[in-house]
N, C-alpha and C positions, 0 to 999 in steps of 0.2 A: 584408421578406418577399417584396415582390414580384418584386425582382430574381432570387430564387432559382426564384421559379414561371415566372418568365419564359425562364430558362436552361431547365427543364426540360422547356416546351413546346417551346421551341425544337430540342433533344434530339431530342425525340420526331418532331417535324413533318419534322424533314428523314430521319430513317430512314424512314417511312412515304412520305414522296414520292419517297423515290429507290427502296424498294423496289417501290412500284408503276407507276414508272418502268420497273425492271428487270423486272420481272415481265409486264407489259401491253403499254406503247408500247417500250422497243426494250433489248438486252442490252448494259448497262453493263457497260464492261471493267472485271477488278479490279484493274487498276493505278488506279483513281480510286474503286470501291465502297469497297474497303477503307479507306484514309485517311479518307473523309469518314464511312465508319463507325464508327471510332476515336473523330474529331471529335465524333459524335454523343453517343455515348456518353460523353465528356468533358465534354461539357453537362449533362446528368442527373446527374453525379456530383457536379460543380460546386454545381451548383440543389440537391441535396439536403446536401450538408456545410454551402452555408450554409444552409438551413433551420437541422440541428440545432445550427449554431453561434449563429443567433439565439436558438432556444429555451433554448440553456443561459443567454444573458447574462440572459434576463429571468427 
């Protein structure tokens, strides 16, 4: 279980630093937001199939 919490912080952490990256200190181009947004978002997804894949085996 923890590797799945841990993908999904992970997720989460880097959308929130690069959007206030993007937002605050300087305008990330979206030849690089997009990809690592995808990335992002690919962790979350990750982190939560296996959550419910653990919870079914038990």
């Amino acid at each position: 279980m923890k590797n799945a919490s841990n993908l999904i912080i992970v997720g989460f952490a880097i959308y929130i630093i690069m959007s206030g990256i993007d937002k605050f200190v300087y305008s990330i181009p979206n030849t690089i937001y997009i990809p690592v947004g995808i990335l992002s978002v690919v962790f979350v997804c990750m982190g939560s199939f296996k959550r419910k894949r653990k919870n079914k085996k038990n």
